[in-house]
N, C-alpha and C positions, 0 to 999 in steps of 0.2 A: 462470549465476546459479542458486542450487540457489530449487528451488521449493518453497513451505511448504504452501499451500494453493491447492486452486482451487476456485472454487464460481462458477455462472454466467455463464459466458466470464471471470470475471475469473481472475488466476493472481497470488499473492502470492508475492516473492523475499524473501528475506535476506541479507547475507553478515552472518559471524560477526563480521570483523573490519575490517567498514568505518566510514570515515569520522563522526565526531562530526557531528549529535545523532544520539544514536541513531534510526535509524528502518529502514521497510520501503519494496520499493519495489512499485506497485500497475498491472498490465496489465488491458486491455481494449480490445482492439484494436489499432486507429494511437494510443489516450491511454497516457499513462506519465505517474504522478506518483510524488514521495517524500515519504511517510507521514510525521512525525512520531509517534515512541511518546507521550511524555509532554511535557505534551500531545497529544492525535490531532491533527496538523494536516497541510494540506498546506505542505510546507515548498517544491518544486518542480514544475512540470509541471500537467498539467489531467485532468482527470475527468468527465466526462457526470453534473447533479445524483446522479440515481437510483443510479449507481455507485459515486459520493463515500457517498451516505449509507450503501450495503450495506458499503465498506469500512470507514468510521469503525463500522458496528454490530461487523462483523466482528472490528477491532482490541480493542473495548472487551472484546468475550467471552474476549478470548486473552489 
């Protein structure tokens, strides 16, 4: 899964041409969530508070 960003143990994926809604998907660890773009949400999986918040700040800058 090509990697877009890392910052803070976390490591952000994309693929180009997956699956509807668009989204990213968000590591940290043993957590794995899938990001909605538009809306930021999480659409799948779980996230530690502190990590959900760096990702949704992260997403809104990109």
């Amino acid at each position: 899964m090509p990697t877009i960003s890392t910052f803070f143990g976390i490591t952000i994926h994309m693929f180009y041409s997956d699956h509807n809604p668009p989204h990213f998907h968000a590591v940290y660890g043993d957590f794995e969530a899938l990001v909605g773009i538009s809306p930021i949400q999480i659409l799948e999986g779980n996230l530690p508070n502190r990590v959900k918040s760096l990702v949704f700040e992260w997403a809104a800058l990109h």
